[in-house]
C-alpha positions as YAML, in Angstrom:
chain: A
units: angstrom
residues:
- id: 1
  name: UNK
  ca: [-70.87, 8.23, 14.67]
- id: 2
  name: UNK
  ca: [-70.66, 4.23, 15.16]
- id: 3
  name: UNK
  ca: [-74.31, 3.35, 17.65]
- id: 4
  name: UNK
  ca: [-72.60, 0.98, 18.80]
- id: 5
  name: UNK
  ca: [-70.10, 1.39, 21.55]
- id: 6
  name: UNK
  ca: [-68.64, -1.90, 23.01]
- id: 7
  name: UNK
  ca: [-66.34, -0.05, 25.79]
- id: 8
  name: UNK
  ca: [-69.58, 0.61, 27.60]
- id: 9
  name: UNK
  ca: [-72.74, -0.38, 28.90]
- id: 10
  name: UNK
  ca: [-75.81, 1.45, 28.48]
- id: 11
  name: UNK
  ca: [-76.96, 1.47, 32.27]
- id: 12
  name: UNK
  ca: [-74.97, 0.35, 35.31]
- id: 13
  name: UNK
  ca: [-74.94, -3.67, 36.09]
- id: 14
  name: UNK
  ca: [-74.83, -5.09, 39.16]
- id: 15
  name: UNK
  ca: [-73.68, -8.26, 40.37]
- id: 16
  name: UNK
  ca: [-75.69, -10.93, 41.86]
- id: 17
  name: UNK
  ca: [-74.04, -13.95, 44.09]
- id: 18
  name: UNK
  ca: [-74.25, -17.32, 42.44]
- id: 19
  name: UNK
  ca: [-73.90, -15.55, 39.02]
- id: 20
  name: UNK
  ca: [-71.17, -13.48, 38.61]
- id: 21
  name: UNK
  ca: [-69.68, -16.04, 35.96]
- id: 22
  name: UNK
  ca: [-66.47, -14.71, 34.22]
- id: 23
  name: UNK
  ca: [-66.98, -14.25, 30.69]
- id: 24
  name: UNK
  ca: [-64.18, -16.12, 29.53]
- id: 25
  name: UNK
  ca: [-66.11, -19.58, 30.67]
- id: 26
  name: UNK
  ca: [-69.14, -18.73, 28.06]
- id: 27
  name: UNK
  ca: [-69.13, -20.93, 24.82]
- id: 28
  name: UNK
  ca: [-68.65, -17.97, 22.40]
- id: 29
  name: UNK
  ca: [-65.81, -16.25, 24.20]
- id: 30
  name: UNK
  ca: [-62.74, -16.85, 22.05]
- id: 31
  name: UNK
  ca: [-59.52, -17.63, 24.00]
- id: 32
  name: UNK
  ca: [-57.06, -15.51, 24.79]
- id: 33
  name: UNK
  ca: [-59.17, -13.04, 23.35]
- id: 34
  name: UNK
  ca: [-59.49, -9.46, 25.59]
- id: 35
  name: UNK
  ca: [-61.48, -9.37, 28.07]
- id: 36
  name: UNK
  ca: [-63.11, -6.55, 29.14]
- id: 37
  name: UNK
  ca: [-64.18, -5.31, 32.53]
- id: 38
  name: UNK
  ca: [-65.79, -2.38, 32.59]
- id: 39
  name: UNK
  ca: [-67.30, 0.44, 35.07]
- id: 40
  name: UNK
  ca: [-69.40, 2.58, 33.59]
- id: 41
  name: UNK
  ca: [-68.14, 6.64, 34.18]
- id: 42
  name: UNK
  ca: [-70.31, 9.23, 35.43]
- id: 43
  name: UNK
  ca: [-67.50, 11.92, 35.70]
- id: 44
  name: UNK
  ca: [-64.67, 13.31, 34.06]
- id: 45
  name: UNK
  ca: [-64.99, 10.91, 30.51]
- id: 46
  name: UNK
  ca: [-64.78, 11.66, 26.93]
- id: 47
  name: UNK
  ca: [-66.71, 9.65, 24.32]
- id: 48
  name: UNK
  ca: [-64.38, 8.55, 21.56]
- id: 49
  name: UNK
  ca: [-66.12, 7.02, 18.36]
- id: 50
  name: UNK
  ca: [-64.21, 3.52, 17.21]
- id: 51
  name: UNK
  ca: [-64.40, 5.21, 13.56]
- id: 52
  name: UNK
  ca: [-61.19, 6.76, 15.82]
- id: 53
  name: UNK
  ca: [-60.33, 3.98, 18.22]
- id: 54
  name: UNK
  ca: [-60.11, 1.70, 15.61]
- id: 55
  name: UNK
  ca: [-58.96, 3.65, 12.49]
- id: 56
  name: UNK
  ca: [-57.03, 1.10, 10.20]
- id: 57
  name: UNK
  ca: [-54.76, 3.93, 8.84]
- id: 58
  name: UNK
  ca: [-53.42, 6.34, 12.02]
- id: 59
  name: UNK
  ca: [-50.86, 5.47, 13.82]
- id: 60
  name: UNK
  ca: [-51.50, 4.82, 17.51]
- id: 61
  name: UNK
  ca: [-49.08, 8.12, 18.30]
- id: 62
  name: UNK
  ca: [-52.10, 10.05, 16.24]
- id: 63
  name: UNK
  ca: [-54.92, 7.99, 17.71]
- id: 64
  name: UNK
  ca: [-53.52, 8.96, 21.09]
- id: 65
  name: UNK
  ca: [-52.71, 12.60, 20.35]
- id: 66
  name: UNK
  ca: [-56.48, 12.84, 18.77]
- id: 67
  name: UNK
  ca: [-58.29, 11.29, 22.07]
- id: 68
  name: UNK
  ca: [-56.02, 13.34, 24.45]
- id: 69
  name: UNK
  ca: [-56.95, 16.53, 22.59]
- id: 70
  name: UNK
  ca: [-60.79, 15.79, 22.32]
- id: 71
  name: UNK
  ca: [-60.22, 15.67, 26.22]
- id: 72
  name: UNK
  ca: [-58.90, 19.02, 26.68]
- id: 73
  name: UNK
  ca: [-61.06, 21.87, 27.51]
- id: 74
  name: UNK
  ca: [-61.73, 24.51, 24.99]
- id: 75
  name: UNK
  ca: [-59.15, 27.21, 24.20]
- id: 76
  name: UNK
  ca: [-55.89, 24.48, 25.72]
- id: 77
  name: UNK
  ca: [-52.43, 24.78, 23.99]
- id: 78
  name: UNK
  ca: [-51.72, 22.29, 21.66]
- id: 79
  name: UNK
  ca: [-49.10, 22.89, 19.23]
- id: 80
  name: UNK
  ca: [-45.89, 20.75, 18.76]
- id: 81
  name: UNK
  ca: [-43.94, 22.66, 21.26]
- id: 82
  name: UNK
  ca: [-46.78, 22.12, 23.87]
- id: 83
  name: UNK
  ca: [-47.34, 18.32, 23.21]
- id: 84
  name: UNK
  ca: [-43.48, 17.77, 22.99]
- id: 85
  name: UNK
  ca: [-43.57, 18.49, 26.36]
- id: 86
  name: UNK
  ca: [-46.03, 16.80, 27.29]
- id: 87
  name: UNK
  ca: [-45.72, 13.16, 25.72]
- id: 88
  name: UNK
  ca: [-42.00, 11.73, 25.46]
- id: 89
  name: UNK
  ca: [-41.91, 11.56, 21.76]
- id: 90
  name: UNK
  ca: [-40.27, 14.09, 20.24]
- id: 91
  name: UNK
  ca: [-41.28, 17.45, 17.84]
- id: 92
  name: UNK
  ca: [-40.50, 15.45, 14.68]
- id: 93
  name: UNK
  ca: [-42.97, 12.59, 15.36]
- id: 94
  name: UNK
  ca: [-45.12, 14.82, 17.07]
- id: 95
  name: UNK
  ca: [-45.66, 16.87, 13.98]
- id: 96
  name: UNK
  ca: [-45.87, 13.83, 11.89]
- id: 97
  name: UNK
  ca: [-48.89, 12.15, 14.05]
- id: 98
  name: UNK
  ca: [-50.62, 15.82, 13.96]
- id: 99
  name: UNK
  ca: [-50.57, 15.65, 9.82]
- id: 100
  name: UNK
  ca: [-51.95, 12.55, 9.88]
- id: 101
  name: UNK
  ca: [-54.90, 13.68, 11.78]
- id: 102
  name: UNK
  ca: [-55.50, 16.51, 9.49]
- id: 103
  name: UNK
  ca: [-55.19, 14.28, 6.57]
- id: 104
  name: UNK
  ca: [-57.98, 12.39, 7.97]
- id: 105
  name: UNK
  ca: [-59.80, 15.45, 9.59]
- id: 106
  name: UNK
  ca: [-59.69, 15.15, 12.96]
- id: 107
  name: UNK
  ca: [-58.16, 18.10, 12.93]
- id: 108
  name: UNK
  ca: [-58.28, 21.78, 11.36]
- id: 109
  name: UNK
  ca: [-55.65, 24.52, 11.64]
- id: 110
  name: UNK
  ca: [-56.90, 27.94, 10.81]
- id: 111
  name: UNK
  ca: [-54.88, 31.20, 10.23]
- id: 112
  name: UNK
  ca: [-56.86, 34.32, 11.77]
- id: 113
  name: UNK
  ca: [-55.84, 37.50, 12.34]
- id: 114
  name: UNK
  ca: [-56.73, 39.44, 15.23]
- id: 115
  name: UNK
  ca: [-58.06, 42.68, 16.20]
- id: 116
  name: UNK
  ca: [-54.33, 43.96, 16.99]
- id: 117
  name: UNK
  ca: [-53.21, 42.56, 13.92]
- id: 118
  name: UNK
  ca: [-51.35, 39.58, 15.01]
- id: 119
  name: UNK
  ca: [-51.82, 36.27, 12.94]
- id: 120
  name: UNK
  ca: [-52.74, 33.01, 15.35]
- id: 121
  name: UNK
  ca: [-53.19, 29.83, 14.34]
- id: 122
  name: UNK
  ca: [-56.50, 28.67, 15.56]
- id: 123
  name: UNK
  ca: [-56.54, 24.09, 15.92]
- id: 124
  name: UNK
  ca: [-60.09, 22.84, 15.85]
- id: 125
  name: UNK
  ca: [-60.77, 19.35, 16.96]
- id: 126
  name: UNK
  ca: [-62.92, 17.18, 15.07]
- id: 127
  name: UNK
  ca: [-64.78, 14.63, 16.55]
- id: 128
  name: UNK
  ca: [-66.44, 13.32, 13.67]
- id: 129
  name: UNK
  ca: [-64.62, 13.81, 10.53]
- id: 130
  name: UNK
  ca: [-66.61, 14.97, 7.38]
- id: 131
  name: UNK
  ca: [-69.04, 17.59, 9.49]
- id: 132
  name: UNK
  ca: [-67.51, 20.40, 8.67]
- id: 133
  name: UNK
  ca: [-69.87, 22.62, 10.51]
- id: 134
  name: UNK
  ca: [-68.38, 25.49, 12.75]
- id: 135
  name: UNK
  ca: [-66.52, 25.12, 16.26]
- id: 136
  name: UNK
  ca: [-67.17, 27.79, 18.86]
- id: 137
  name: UNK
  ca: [-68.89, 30.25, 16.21]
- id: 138
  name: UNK
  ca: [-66.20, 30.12, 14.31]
- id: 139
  name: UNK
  ca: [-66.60, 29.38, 10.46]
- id: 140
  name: UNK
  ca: [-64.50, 27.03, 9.32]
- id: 141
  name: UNK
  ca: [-61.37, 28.42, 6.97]
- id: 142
  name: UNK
  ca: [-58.95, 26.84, 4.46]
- id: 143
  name: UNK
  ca: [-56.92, 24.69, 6.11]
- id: 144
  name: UNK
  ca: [-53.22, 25.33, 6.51]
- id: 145
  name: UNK
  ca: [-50.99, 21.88, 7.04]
- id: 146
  name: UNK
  ca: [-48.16, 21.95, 9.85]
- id: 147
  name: UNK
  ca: [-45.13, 21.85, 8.02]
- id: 148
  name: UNK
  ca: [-43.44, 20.77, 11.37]
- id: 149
  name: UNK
  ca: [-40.98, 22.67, 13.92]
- id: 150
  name: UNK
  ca: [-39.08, 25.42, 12.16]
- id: 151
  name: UNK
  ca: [-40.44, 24.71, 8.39]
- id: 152
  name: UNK
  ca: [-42.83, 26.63, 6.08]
- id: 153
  name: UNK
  ca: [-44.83, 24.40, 3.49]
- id: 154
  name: UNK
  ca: [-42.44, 24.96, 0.18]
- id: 155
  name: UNK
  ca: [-43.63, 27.54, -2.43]
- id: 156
  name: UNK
  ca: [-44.41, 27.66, -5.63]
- id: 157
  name: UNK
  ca: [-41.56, 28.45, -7.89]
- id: 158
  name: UNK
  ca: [-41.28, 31.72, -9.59]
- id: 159
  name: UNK
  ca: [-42.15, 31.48, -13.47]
- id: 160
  name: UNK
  ca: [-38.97, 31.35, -15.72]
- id: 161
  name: UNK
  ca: [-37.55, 34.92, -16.97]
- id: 162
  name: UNK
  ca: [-35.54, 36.34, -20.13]
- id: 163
  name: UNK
  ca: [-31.78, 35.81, -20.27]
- id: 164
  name: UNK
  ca: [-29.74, 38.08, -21.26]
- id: 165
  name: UNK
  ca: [-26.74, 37.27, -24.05]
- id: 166
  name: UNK
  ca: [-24.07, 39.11, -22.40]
- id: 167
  name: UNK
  ca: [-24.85, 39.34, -18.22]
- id: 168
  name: UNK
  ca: [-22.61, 41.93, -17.63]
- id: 169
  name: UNK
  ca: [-22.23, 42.62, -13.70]
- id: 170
  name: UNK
  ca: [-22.89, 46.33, -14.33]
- id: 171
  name: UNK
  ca: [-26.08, 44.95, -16.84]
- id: 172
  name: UNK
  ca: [-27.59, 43.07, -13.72]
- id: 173
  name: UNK
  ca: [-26.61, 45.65, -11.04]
- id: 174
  name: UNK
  ca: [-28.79, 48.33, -13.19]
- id: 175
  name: UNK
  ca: [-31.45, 45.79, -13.34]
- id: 176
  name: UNK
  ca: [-31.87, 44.77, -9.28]
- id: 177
  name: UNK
  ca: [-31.61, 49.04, -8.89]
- id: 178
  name: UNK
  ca: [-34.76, 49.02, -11.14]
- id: 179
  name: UNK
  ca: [-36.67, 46.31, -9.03]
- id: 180
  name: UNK
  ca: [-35.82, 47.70, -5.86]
- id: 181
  name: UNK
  ca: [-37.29, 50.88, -6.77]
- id: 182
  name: UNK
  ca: [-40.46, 49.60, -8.05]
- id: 183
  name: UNK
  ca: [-41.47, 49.80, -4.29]
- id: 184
  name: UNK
  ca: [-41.67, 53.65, -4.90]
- id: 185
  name: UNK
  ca: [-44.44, 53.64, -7.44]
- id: 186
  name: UNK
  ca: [-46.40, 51.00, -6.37]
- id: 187
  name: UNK
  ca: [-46.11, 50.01, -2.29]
- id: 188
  name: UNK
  ca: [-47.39, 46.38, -3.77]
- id: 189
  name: UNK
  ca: [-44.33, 45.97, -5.81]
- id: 190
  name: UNK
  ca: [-41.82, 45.30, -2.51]
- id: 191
  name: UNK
  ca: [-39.98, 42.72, -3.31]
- id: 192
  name: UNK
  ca: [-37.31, 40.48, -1.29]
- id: 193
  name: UNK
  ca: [-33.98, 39.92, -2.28]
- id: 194
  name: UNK
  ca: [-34.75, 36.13, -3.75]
- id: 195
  name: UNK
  ca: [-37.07, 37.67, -5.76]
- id: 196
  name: UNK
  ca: [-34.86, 40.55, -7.29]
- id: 197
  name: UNK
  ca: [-32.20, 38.15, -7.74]
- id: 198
  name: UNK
  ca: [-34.73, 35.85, -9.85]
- id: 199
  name: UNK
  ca: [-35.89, 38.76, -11.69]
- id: 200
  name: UNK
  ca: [-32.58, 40.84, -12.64]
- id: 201
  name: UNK
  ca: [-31.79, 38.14, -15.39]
- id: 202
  name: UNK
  ca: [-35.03, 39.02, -17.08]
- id: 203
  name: UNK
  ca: [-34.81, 42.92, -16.26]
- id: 204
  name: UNK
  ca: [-31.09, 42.96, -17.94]
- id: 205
  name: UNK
  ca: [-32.66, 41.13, -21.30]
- id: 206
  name: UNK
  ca: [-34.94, 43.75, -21.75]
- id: 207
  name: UNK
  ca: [-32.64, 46.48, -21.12]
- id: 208
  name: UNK
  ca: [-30.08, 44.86, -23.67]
- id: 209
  name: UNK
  ca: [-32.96, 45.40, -26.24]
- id: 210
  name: UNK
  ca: [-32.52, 49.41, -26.20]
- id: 211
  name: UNK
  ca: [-34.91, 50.19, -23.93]
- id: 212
  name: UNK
  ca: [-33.99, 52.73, -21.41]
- id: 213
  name: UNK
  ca: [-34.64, 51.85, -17.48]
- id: 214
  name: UNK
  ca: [-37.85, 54.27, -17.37]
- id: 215
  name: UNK
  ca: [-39.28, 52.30, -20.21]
- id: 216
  name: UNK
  ca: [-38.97, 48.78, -18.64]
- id: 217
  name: UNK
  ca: [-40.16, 50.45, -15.51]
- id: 218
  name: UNK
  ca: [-43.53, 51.66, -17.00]
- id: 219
  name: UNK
  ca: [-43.98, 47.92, -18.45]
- id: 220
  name: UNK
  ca: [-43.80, 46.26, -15.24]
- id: 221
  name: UNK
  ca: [-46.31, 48.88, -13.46]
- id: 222
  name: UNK
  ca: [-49.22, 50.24, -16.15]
- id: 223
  name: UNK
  ca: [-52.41, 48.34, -15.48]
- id: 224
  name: UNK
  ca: [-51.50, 46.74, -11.84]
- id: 225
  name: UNK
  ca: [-54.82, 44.98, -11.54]
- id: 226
  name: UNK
  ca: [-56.78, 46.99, -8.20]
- id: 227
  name: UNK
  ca: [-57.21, 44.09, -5.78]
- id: 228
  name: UNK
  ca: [-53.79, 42.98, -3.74]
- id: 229
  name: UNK
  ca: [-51.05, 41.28, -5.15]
- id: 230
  name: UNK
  ca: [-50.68, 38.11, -3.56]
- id: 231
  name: UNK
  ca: [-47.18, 37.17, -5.02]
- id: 232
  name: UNK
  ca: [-46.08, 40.37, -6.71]
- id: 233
  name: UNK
  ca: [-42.93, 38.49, -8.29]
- id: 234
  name: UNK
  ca: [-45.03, 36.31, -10.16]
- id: 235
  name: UNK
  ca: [-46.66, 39.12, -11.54]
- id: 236
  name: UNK
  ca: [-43.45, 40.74, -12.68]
- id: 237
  name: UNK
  ca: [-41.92, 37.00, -14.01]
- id: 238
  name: UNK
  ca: [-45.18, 36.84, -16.49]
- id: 239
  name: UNK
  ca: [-45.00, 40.41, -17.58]
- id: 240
  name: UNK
  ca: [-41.11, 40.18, -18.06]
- id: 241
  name: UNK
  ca: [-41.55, 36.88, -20.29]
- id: 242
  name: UNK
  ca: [-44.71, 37.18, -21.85]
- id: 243
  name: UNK
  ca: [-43.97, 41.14, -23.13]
- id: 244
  name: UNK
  ca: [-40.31, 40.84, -23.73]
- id: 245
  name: UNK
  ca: [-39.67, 43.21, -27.14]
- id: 246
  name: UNK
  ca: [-38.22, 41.90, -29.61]
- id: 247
  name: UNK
  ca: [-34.11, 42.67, -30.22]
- id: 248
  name: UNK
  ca: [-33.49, 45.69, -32.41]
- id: 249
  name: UNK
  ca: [-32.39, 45.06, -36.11]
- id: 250
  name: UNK
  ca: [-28.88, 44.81, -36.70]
- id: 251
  name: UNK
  ca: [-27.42, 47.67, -37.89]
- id: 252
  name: UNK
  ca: [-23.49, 47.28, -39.97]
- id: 253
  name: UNK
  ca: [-21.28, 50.27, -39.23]
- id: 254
  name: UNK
  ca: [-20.23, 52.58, -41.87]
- id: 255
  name: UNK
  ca: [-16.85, 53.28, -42.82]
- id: 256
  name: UNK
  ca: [-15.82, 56.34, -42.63]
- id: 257
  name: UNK
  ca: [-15.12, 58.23, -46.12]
- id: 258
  name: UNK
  ca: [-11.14, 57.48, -47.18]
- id: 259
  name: UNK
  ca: [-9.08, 60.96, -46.61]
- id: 260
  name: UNK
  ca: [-8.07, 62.55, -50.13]
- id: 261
  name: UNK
  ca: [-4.19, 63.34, -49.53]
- id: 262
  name: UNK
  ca: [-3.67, 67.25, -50.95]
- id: 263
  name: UNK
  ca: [-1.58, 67.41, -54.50]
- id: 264
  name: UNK
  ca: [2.23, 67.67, -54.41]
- id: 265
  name: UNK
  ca: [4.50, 68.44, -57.21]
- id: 266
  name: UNK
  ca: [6.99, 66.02, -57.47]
- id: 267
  name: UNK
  ca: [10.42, 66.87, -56.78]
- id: 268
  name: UNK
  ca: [11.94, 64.95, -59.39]
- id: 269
  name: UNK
  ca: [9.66, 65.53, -62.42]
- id: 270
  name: UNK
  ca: [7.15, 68.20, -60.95]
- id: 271
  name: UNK
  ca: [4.13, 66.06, -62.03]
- id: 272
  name: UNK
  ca: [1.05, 66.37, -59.52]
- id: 273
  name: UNK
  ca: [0.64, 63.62, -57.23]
- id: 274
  name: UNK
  ca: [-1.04, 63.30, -53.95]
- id: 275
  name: UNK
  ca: [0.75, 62.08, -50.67]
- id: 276
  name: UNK
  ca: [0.83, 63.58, -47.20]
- id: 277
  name: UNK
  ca: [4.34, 65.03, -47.32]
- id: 278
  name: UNK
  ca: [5.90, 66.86, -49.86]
- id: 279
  name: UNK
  ca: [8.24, 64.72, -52.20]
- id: 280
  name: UNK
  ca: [9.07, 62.08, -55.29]
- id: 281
  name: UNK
  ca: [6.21, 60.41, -57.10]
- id: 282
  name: UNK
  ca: [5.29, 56.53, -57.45]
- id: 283
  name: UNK
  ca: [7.64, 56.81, -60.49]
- id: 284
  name: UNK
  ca: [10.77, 58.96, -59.79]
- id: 285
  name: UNK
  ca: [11.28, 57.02, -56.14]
- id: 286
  name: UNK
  ca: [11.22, 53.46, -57.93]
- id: 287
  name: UNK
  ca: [14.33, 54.98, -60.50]
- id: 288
  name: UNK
  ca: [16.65, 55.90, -57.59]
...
């Protein structure tokens, strides 16, 4: 923290008559400077370094927002809703100031759960950025950036899964059945509907290889690793790409054996010839 602090004195000063010159007669005053007259506080103050006052980079929505919440007593409300209220700018560029003071560190937002099993979101005030020591007894946690009213921070896109050559409606209805009941076997394996409907692509491309629905199931479920599954879809993405069997050989039909036609005696010459119905061979039909 800066030692020196020129917003105030370090003991009271008191005026005498005869020399209570103003400061903007001295030689080394520049003019129209600011001038500052100050009283020193005893009471209800907050000391404020200039690395703050004076930051070249916030904005002086964040600077403000960053001294008014160093003055609030321990355990005060202030998210965006809160300081909305409080301060005429709005949610939008109340968030914004608030992620500039994180990005600088004056402040810290922590997710903790409590004892009931709620998750909070703990803001610790820094007044000194870089001492990343604990606040109240509480270690400090990664931090988690506001994403502003009404928004989550985007996530990371699923990894890319088989496609199947002919995506049959009844092909990818089998396949979201499968995923949906992957909950059963594994409680890990619940999955939302985004994620089924990324997955079924890659579930249908296996199942177009020959393999029946139990044996895709087993693929996606042997050797679950023991600890939890953070993002169980990515799991299932990498397992449904990186293991995808390979198409079974192609296989040409065979014809059927021709039908031998029983013998006939010919009607016209009684030679042996073979034809479904009884009558005239090749011969005696082309001499009528």
């Amino acid at each position: 923290m800066d030692t020196q602090n020129p917003s105030a004195h370090p003991r009271a000063q008191s005026r005498i008559a005869g020399k209570n010159h103003h400061r903007a007669t001295q030689p080394h005053a520049r003019p129209g400077g600011v001038i500052h007259d100050n009283t020193r506080h005893t009471t209800r103050f907050t000391v404020i370094g200039n690395h703050l006052a004076q930051h070249p980079e916030l904005s002086g929505l964040a600077i403000g927002l960053a001294v008014y919440i160093q003055s609030l007593p321990t355990g005060a409300r202030v998210d965006i809703k809160t300081l909305a209220a409080r301060f005429p700018e709005g949610p939008t560029r109340i968030a914004g100031a608030l992620r500039e003071l994180e990005t600088h560190g004056y402040l810290r937002r922590n997710r903790e759960r409590t004892p009931g099993g709620r998750i909070v979101t703990r803001t610790i005030s820094c007044n000194q950025p870089g001492d990343h020591g604990t606040a109240a007894g509480t270690p400090r946690s990664p931090v988690v950036r506001p994403a502003g009213p009404g928004k989550r921070p985007p996530r990371k896109l699923l990894p890319t899964v088989p496609r199947p050559a002919y995506p049959s409606p009844t092909l990818l209805r089998t396949a979201t059945e499968l995923l949906a009941g992957l909950r059963r076997h594994d409680p890990r394996l619940l999955l939302s509907t985004t994620d089924a409907e990324h997955l079924a692509p890659g579930v249908a491309a296996w199942l177009e290889r020959d393999l029946t629905a139990d044996a895709v199931r087993r693929a996606l479920t042997v050797d679950l690793p023991p600890e939890d599954l953070r993002r169980p879809a990515a799991l299932l993405a990498h397992r449904l790409a990186a293991q995808l069997p390979p198409p079974p050989p192609f296989r040409v039909p065979a014809s059927p054996p021709a039908a031998r036609q029983p013998l006939r005696n010919c009607e016209g010459c009684d030679r042996a010839f073979r034809s479904p119905v009884p009558g005239r061979c090749r011969d005696c039909r082309s001499d009528l």
